[in-house]
C-alpha positions as CSV (number, residue, x, y, z in Angstrom):
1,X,1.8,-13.9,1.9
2,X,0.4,-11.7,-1.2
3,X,2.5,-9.4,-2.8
4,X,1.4,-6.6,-5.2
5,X,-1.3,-6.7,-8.1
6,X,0.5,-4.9,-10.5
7,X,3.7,-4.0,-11.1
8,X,4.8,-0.3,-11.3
9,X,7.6,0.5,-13.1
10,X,10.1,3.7,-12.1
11,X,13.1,5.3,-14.6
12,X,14.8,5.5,-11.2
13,X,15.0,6.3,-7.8
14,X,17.9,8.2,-6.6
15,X,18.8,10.5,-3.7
16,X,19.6,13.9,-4.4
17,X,22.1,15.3,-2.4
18,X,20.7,18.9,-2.5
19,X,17.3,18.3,-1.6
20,X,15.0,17.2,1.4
21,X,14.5,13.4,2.0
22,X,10.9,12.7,2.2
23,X,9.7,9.9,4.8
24,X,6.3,9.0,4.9
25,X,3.7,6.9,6.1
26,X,0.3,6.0,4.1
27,X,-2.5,4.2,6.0
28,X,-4.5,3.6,8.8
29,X,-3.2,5.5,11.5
30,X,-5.2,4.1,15.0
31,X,-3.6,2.3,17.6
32,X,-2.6,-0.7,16.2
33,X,-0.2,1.2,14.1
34,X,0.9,4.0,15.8
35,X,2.6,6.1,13.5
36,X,3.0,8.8,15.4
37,X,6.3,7.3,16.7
38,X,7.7,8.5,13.0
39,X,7.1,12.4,15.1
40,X,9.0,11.8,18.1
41,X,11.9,10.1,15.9
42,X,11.7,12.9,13.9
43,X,11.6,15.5,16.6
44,X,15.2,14.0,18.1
45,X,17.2,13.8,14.3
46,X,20.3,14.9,14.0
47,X,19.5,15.7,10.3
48,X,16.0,17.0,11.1
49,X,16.6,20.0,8.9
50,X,17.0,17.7,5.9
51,X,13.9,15.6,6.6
52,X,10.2,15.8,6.0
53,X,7.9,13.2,7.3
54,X,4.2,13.0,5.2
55,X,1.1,10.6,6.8
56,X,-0.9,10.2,4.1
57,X,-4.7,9.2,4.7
58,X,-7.1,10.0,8.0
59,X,-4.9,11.4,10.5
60,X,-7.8,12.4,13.0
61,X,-7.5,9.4,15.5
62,X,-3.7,9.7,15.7
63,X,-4.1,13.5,16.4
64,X,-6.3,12.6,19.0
65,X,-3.5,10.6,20.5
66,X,-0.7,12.8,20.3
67,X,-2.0,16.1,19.7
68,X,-0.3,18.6,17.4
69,X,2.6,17.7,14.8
70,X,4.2,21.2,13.7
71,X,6.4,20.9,11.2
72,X,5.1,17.0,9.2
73,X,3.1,16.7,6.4
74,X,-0.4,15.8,6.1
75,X,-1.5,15.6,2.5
76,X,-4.9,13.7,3.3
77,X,-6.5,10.8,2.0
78,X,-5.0,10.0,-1.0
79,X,-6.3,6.7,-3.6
80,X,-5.7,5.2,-6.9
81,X,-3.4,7.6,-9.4
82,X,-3.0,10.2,-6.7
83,X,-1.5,7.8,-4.2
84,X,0.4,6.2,-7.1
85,X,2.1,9.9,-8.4
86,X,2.5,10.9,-4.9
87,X,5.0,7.5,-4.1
88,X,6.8,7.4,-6.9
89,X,7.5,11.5,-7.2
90,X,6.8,12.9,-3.5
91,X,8.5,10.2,-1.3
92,X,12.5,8.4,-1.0
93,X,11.7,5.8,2.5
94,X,8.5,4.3,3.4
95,X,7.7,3.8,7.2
96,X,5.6,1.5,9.1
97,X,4.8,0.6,12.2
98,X,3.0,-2.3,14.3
99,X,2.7,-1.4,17.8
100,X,2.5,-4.7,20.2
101,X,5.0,-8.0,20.4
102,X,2.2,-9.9,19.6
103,X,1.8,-8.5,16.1
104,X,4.7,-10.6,14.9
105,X,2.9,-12.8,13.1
106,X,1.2,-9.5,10.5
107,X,2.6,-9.1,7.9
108,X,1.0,-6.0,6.4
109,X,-0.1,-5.3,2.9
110,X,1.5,-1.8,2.8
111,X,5.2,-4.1,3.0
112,X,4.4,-5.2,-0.8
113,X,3.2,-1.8,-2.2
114,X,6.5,-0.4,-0.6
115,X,8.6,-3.2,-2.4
116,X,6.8,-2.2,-5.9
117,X,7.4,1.6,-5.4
118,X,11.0,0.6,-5.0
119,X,11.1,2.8,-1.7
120,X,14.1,1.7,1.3
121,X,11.5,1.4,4.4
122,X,12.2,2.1,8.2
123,X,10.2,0.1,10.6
124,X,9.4,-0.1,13.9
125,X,8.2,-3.6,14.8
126,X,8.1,-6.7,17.0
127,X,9.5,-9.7,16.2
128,X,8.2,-12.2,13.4
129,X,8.9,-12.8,9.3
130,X,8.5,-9.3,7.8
131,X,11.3,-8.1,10.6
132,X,13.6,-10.4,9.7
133,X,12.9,-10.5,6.1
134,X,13.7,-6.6,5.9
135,X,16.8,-7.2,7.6
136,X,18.3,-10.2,5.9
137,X,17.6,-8.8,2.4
138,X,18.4,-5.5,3.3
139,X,16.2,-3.2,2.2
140,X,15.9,-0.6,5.3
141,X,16.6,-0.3,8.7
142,X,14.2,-2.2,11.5
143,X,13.8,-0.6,15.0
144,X,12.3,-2.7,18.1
145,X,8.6,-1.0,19.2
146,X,8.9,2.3,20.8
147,X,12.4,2.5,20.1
148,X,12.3,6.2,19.6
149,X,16.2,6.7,19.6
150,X,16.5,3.8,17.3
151,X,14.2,5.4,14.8
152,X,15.9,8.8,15.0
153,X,19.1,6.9,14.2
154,X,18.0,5.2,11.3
155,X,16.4,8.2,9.5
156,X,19.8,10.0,10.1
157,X,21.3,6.8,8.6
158,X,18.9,6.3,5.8
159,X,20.2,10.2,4.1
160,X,23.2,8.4,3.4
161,X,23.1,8.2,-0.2
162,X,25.5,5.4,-0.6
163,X,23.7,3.3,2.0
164,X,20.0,4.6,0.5
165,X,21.1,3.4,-3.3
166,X,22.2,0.2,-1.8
167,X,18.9,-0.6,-0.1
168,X,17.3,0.3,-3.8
169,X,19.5,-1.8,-5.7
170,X,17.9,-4.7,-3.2
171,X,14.4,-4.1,-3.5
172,X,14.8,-4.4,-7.0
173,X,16.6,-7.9,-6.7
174,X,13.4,-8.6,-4.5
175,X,10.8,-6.8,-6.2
176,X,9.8,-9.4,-9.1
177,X,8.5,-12.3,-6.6
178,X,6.2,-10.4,-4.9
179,X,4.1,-10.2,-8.0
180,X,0.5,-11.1,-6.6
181,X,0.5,-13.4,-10.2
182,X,3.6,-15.5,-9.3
183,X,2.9,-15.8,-5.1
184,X,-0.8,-17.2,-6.9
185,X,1.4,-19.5,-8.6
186,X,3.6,-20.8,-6.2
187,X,0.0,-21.4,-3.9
188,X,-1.1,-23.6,-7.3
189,X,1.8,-24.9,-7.3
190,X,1.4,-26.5,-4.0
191,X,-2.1,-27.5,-3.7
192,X,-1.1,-29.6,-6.6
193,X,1.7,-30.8,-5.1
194,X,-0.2,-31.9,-2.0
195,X,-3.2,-33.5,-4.3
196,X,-0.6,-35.6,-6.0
197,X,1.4,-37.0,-3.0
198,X,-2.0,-38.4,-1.7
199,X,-3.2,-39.9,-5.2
200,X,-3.6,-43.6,-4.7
């Protein structure tokens, strides 16, 4: 695993109660991913009215897919300090997405950048570490693929503001060992732990 380069540091992240929750994706949106599932969630939410979804970055091969997505948020490709202001001030949950069982093993970079924004994620995604990682630290709500009722669930879930603080409060008990510096480390660590034991 790598973790995040550097660390970015928030005065807080709270929930208002009298304003939209924002839910977005950021990356590459083909296949593979299949974001688009975030829509159709979206479309059946109980709390719809109180929800925005955002995909930020090229959103031109999953139009292609799905056709037209009234109502979500497309701020385009985004990099750098606009990405960075656009995490920590236009979005509460981070969402992604692998789309086939035998995915499991990907653990995707956009994981650590989501730990360093301090953002509660929803996921839909096969089996394999980053799954069950989310889950046993519990810092969001994991769906099976296509699990489109699942997903609807969990964004109605995720307004709760006592369950959405919680999740923060764990990311940040997280959030220090995925510093890109210390998982280098721990890799040092290792190799010179392996090149001692087989000193003569």
């Amino acid at each position: 695993y790598f973790g995040y380069k550097e660390e970015v540091f928030l005065n807080s992240r709270v929930l208002s109660i009298d304003k939209k929750i924002n839910i977005a994706y950021i990356g590459n949106m083909g296949s593979t991913q299949s974001p688009e599932i975030l829509y159709d969630a979206w479309l059946k939410c109980k709390n719809k009215c109180h929800i925005d979804i955002h995909f930020v970055g090229n959103t031109a091969s999953m139009i292609k897919r799905r056709g037209p997505m009234d109502g979500a948020k497309f701020p385009g490709y985004l990099l750098g300090s606009e990405l960075s202001k656009y995490l920590k001030n236009k979005v509460d949950v981070a969402f992604f997405s692998l789309s086939s069982d035998y995915l499991g093993l990907c653990v995707p970079s956009k994981f650590f950048d989501y730990i360093n924004y301090e953002l509660p994620i929803i996921a839909s995604l096969p089996k394999g570490d980053v799954r069950d990682y989310i889950i046993e630290k519990e810092v969001g709500i994991v769906c099976n693929i296509n699990e489109i009722q699942c997903l609807a669930n969990s964004m109605d879930d995720i307004c709760d503001k006592g369950l959405y603080e919680a999740a923060v409060k764990n990311i940040q008990k997280i959030k220090p060992r995925w510093l890109f510096n210390k998982q280098q480390q721990v890799l040092v660590d290792l190799i010179n732990d392996v090149a001692d034991a087989h000193k003569c």
